[in-house]
Z-matrix of the N, CA and C atoms (Angstrom, degrees):
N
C 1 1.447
C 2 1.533 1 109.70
N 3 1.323 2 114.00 1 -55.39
C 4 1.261 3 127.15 2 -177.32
C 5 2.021 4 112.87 3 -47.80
N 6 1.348 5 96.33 4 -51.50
C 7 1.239 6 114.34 5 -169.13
C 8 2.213 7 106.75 6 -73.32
N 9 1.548 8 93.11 7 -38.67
C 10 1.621 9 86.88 8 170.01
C 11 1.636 10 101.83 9 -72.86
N 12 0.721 11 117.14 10 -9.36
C 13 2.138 12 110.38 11 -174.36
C 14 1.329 13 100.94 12 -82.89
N 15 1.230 14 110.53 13 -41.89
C 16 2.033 15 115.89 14 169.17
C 17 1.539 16 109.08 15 -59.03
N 18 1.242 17 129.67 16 -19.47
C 19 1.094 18 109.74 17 -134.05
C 20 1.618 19 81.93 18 -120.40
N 21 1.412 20 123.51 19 -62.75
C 22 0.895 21 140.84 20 172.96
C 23 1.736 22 120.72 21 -58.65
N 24 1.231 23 110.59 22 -11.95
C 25 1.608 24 121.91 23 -173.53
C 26 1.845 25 123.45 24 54.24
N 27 1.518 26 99.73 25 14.00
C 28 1.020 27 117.00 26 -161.26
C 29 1.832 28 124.59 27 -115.26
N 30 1.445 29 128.18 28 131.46
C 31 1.953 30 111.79 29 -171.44
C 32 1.838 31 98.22 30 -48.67
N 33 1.158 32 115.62 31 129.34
C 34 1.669 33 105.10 32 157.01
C 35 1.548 34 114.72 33 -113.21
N 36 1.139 35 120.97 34 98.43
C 37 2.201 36 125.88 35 176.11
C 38 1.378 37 98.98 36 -65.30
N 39 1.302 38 97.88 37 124.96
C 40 1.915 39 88.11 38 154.31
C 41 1.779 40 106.45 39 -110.56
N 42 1.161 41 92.74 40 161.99
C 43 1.670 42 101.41 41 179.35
C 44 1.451 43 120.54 42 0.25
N 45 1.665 44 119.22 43 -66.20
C 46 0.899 45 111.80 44 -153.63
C 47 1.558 46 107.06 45 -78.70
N 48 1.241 47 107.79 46 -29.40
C 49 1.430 48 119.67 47 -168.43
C 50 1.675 49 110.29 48 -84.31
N 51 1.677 50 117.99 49 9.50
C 52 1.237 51 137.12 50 179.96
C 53 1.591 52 94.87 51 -87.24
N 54 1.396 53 87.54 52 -72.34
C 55 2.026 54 101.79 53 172.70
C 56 1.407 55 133.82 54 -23.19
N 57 1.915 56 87.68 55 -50.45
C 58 1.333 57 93.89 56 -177.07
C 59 1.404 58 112.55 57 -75.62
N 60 1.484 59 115.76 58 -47.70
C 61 1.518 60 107.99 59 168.49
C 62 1.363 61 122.08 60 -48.91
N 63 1.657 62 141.76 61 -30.26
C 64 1.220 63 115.91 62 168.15
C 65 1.488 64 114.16 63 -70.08
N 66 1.596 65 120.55 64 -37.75
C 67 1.116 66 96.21 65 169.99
C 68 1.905 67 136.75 66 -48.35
N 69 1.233 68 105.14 67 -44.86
C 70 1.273 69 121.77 68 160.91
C 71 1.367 70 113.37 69 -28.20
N 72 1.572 71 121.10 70 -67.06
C 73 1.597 72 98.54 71 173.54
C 74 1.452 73 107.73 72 -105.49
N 75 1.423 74 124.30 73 78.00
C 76 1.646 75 104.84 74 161.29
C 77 1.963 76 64.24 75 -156.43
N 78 1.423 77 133.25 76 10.11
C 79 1.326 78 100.18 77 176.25
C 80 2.183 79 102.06 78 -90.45
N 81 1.367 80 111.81 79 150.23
C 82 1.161 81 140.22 80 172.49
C 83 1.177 82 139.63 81 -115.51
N 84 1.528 83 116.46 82 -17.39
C 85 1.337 84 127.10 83 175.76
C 86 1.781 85 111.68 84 -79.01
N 87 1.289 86 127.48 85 172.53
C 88 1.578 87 106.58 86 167.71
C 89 1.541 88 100.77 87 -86.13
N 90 1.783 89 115.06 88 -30.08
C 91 1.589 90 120.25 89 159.49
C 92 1.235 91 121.08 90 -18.62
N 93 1.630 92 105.76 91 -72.23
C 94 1.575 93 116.75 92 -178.11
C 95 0.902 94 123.28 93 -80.83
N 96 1.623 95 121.59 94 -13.33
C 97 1.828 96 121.47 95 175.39
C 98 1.756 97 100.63 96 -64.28
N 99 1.263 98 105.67 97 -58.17
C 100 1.761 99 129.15 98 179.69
C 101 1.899 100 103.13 99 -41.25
N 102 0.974 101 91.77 100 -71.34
C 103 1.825 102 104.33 101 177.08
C 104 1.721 103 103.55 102 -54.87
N 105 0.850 104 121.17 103 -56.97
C 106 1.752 105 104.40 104 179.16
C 107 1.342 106 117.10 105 -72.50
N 108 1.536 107 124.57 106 -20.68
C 109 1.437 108 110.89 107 164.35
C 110 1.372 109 113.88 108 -74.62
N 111 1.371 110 114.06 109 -38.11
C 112 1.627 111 113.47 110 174.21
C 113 1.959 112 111.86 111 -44.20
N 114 1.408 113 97.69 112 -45.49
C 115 1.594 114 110.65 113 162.45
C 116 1.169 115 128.91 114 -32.10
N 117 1.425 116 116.61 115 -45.14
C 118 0.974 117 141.34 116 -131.64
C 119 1.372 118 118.57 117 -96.82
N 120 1.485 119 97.95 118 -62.82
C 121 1.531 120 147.86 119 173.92
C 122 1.608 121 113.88 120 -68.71
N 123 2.085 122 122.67 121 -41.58
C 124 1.284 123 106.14 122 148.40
C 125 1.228 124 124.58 123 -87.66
N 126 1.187 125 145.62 124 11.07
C 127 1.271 126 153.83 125 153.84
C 128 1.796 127 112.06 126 -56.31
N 129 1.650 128 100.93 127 -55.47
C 130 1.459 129 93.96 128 171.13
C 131 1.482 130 117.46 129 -99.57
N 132 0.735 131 139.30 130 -36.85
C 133 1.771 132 119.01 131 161.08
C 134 1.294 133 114.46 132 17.18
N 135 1.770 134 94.63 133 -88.07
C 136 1.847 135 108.02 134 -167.14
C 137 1.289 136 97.87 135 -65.24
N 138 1.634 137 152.50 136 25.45
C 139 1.138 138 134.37 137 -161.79
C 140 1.385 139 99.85 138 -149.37
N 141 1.992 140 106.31 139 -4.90
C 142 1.425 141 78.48 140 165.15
C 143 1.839 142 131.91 141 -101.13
N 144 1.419 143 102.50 142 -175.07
C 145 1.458 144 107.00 143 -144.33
C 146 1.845 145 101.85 144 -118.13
N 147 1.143 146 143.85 145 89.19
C 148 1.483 147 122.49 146 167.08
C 149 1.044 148 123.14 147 -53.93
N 150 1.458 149 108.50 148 -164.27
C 151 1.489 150 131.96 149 -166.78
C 152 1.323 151 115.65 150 -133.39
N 153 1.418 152 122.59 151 17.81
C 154 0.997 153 138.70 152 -155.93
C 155 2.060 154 130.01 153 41.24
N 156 1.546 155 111.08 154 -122.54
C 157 1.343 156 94.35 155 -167.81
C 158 1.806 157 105.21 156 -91.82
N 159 1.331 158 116.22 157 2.03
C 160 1.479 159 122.33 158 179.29
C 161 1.637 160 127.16 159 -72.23
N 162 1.397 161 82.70 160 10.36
C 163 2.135 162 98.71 161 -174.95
C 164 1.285 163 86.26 162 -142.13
N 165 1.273 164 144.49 163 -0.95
C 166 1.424 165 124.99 164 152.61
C 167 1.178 166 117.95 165 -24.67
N 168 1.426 167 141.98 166 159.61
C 169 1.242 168 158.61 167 106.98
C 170 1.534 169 113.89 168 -33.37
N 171 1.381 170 118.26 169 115.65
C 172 1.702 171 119.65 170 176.30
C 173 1.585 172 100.80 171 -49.51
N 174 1.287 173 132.79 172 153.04
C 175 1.231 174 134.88 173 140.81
C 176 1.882 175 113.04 174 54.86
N 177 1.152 176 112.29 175 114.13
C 178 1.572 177 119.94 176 172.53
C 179 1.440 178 117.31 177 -26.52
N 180 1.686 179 98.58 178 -66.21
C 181 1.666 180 109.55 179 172.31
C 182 1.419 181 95.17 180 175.19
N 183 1.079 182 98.85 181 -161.60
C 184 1.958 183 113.08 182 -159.92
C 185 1.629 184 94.25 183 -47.55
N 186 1.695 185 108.93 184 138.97
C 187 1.555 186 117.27 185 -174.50
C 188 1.456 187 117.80 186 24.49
N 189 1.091 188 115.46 187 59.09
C 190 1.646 189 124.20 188 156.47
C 191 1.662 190 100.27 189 -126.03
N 192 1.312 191 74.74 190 130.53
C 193 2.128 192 86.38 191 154.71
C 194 1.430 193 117.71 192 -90.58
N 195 1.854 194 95.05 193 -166.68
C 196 1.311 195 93.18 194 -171.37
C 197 1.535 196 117.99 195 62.48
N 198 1.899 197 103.32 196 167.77
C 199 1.377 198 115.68 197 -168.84
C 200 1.982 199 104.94 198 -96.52
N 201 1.958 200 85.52 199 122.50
C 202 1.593 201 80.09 200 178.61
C 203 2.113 202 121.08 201 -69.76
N 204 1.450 203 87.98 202 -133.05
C 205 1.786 204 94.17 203 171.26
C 206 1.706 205 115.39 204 -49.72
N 207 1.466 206 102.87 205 122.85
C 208 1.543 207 106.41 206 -177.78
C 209 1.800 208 97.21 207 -65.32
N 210 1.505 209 112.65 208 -177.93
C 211 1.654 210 111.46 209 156.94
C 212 1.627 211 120.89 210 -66.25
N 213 1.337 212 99.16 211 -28.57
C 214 1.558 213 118.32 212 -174.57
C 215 1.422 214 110.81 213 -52.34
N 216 1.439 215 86.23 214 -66.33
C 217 1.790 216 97.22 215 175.07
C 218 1.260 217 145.91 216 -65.16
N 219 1.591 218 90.98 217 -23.52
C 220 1.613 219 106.86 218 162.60
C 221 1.379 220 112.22 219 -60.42
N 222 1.766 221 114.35 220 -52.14
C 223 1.701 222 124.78 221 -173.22
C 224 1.588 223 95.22 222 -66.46
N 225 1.441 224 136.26 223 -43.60
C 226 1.513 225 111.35 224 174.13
C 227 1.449 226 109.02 225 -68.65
N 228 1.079 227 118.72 226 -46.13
C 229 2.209 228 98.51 227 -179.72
C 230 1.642 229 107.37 228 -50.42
N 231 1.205 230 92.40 229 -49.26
C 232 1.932 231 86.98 230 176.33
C 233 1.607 232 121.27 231 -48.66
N 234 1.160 233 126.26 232 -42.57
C 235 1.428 234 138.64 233 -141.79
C 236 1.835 235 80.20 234 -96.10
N 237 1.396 236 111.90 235 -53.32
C 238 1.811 237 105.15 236 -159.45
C 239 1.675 238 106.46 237 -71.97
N 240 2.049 239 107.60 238 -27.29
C 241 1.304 240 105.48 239 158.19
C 242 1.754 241 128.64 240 -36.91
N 243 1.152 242 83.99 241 -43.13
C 244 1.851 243 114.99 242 -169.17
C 245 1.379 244 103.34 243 -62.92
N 246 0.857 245 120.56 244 -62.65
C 247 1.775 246 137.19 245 -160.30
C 248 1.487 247 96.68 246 -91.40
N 249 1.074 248 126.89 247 -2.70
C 250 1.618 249 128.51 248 -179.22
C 251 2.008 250 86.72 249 -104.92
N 252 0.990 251 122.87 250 -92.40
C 253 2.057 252 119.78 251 162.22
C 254 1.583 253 101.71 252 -4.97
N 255 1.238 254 119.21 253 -75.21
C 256 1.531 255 117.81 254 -179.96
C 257 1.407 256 119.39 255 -48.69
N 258 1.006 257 97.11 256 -62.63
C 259 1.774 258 102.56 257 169.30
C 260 1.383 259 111.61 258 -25.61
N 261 1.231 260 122.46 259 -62.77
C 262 1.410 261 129.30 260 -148.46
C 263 2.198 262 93.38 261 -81.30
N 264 1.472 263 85.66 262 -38.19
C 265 1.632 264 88.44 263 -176.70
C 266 1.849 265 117.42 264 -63.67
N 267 1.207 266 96.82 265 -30.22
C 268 1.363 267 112.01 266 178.85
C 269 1.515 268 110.69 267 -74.60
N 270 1.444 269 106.03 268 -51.44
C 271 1.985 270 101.66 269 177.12
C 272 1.737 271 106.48 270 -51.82
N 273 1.511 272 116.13 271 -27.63
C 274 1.380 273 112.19 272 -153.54
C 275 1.528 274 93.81 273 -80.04
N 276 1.064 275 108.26 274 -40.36
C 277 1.574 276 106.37 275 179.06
C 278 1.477 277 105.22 276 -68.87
N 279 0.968 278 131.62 277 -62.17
C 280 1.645 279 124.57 278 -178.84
C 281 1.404 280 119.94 279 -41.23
N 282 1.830 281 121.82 280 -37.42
C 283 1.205 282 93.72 281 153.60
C 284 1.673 283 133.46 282 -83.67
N 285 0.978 284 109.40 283 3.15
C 286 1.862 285 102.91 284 173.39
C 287 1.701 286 81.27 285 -74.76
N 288 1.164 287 131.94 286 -59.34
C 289 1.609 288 123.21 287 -152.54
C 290 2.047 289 88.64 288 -48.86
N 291 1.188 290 117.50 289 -59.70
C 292 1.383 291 128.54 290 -174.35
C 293 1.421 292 107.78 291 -28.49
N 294 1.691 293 112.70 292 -63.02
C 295 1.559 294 117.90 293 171.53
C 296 1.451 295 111.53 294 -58.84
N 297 1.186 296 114.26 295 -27.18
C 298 2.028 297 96.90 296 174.04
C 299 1.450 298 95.41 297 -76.54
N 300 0.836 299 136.31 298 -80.34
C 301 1.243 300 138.68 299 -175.06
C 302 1.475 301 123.19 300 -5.82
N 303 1.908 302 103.41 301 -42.31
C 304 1.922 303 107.78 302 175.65
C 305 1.440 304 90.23 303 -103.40
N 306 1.109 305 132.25 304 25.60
C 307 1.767 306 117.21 305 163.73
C 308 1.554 307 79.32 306 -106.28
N 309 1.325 308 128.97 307 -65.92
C 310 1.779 309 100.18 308 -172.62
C 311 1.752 310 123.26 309 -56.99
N 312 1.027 311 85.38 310 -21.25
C 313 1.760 312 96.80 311 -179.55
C 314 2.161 313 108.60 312 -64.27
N 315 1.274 314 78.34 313 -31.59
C 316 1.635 315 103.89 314 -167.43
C 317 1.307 316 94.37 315 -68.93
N 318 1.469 317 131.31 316 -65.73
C 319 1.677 318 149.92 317 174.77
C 320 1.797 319 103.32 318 -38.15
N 321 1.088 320 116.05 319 -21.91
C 322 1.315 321 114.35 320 -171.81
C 323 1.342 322 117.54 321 49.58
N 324 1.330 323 128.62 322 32.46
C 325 1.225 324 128.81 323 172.91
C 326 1.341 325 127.87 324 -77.90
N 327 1.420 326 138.33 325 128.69
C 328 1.435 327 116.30 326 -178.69
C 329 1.499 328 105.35 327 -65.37
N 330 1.518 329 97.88 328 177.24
C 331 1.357 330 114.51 329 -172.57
C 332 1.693 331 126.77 330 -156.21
N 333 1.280 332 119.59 331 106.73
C 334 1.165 333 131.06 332 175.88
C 335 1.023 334 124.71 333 -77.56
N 336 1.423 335 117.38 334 158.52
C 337 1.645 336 117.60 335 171.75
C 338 1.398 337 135.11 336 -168.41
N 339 1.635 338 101.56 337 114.50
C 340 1.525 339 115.04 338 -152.91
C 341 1.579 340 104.81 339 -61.71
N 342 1.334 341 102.42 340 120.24
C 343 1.406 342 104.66 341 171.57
C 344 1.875 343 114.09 342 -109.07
N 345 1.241 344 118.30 343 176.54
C 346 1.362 345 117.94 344 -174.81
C 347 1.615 346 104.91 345 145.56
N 348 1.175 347 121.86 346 178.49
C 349 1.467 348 148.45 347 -175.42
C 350 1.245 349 110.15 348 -80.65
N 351 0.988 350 117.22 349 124.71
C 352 1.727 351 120.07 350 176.42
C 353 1.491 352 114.24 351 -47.12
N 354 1.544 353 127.85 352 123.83
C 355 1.119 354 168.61 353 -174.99
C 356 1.562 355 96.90 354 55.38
N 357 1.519 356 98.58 355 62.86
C 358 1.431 357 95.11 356 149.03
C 359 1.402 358 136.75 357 -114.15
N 360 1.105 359 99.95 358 27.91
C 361 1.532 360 110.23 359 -177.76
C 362 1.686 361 134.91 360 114.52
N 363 1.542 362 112.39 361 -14.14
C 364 1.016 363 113.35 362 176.20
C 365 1.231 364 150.94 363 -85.42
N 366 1.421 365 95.17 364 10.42
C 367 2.108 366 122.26 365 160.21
C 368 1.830 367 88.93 366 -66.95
N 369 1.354 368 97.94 367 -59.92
C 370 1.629 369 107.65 368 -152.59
C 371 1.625 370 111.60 369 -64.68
N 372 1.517 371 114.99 370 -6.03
C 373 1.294 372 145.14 371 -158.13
C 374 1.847 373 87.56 372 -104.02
N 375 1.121 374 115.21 373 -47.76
C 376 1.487 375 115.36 374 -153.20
C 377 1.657 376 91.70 375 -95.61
N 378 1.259 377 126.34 376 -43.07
C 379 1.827 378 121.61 377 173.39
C 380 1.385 379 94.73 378 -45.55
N 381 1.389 380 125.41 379 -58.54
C 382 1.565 381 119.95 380 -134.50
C 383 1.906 382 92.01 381 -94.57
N 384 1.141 383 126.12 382 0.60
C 385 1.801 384 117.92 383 171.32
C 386 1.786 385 91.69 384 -107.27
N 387 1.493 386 124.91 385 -31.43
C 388 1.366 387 101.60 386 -165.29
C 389 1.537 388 110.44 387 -112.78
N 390 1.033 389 116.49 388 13.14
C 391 1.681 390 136.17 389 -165.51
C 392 1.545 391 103.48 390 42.21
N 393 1.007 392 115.60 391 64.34
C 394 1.501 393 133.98 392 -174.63
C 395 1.652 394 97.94 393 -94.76
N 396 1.668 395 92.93 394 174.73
C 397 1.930 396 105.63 395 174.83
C 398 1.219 397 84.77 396 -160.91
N 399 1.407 398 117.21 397 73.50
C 400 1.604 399 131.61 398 127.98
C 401 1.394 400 118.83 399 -63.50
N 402 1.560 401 112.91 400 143.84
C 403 1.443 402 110.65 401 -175.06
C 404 1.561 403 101.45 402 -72.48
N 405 1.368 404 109.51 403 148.99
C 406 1.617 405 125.63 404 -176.65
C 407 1.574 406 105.08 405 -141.12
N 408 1.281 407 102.28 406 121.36
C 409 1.533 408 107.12 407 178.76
C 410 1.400 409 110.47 408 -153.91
N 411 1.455 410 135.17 409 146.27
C 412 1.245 411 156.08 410 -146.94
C 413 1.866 412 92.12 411 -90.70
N 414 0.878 413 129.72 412 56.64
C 415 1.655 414 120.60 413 -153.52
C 416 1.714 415 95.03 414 -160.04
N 417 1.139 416 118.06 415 137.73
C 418 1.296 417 122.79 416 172.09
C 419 1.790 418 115.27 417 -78.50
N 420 1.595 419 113.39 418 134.40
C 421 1.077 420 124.07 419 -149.77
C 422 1.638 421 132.75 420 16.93
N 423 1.642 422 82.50 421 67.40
C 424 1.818 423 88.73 422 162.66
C 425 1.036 424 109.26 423 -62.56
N 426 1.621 425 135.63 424 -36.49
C 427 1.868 426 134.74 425 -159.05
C 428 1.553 427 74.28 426 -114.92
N 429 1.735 428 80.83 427 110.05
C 430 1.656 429 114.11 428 158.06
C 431 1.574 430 121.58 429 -109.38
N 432 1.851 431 90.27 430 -24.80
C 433 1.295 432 89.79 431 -176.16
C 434 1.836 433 108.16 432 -121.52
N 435 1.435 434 124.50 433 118.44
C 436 1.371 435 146.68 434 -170.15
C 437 2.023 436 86.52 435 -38.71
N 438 1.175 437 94.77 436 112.55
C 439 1.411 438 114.82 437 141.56
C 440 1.464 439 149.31 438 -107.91
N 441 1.903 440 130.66 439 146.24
C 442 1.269 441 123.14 440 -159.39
C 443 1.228 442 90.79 441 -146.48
N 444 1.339 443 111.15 442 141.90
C 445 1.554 444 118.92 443 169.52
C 446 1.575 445 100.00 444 -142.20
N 447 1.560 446 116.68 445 177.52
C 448 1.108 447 143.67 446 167.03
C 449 1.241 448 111.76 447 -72.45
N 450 1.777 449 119.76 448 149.09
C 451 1.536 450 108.87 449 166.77
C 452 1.299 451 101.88 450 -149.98
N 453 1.301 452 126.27 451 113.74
C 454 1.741 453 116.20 452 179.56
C 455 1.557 454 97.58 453 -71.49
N 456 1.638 455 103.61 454 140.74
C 457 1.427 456 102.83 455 141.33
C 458 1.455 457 130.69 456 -111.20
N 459 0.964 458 110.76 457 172.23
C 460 1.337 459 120.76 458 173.60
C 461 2.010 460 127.04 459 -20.54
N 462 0.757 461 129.23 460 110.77
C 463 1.360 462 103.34 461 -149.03
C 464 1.540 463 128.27 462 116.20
N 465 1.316 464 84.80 463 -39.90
C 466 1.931 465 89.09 464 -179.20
C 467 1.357 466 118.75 465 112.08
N 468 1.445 467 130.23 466 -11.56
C 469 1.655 468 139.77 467 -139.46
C 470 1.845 469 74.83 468 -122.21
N 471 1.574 470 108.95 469 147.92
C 472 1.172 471 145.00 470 173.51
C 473 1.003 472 111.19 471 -129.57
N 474 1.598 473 105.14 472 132.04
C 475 1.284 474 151.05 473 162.08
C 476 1.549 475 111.28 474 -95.12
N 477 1.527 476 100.43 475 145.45
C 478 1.777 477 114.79 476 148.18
C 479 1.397 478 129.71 477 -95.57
N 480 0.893 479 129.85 478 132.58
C 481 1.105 480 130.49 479 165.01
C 482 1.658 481 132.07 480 -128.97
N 483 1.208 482 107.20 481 145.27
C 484 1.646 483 114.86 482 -143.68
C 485 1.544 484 92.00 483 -124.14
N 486 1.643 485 92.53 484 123.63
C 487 1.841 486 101.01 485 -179.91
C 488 2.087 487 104.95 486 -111.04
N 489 1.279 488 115.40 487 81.67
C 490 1.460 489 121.64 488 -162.74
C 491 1.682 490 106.63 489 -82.87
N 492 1.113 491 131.95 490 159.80
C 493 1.404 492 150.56 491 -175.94
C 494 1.654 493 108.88 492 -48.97
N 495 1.028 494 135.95 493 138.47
C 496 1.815 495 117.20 494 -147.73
C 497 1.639 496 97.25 495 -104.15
N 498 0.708 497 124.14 496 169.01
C 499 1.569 498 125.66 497 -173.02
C 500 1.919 499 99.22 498 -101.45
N 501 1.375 500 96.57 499 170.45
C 502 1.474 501 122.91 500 -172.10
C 503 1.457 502 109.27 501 -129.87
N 504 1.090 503 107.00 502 153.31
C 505 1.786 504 120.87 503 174.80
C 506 1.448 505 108.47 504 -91.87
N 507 1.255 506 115.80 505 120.44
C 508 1.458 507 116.43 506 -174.12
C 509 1.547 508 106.70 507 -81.87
């Protein structure tokens, strides 16, 4: 990748780093903003690239020779800083998600869950059984972030139902 971007003078994405950028802008939650930079950020790590000794740092520190912190190394202490902050922000949210999870667990309600391929219909599937206003858009992974609503049926008895992030063909 690196080497066609030299070569070509040009950005080159491969797959995964395509993905991640749509996720990047269609996420909305602070959940999914947090979780796709975490994405994001170990994805490029191992991928980044210096410049060798011309972004050095002069001198280690007081009476040392030689070339101190490269640019490289500075942007990895920064980045694992980063993803170490996220980390912690991301567990904190996963357990509140954890406590919803045993309050529905608690309700004893059953629970369904529309599965399928990204933008195939199952936002638009979950408005039209629960009279919901989930966002719905013609766009690959608009639902970034796992949704659940209520659904009476017939009868009177409630259900959940869960509209989750759509899968891809590898």
């Amino acid at each position: 990748q690196h080497s066609l971007e030299q070569i070509t003078k040009v950005d080159v994405v491969d797959r995964t780093g395509l993905i991640l950028d749509i996720f990047a802008q269609h996420a909305h939650s602070k959940e999914g903003k947090l979780q796709v930079e975490l994405a994001q950020l170990n994805y490029r790590l191992p991928r980044l690239v210096g410049r060798g000794k011309e972004l050095s740092r002069l001198g280690g520190g007081i009476g040392t020779r030689g070339p101190g912190e490269t640019k490289l190394e500075s942007d990895r202490r920064r980045i694992r800083r980063r993803i170490n902050l996220l980390d912690k922000q991301v567990e904190k949210l996963g357990k509140q998600r954890a406590q919803q999870r045993r309050s529905r667990w608690k309700s004893q309600l059953p629970v369904a869950c529309l599965v399928g391929y990204t933008n195939s219909g199952k936002s638009t599937l979950l408005n039209s059984l629960c009279n919901a206003d989930v966002l719905v858009e013609d766009r690959l992974f608009a639902t970034l972030d796992p949704t659940i609503r209520r659904l009476e049926l017939p009868g009177g008895r409630h259900i959940l139902i869960s509209d989750p992030v759509g899968f891809i063909r590898n």
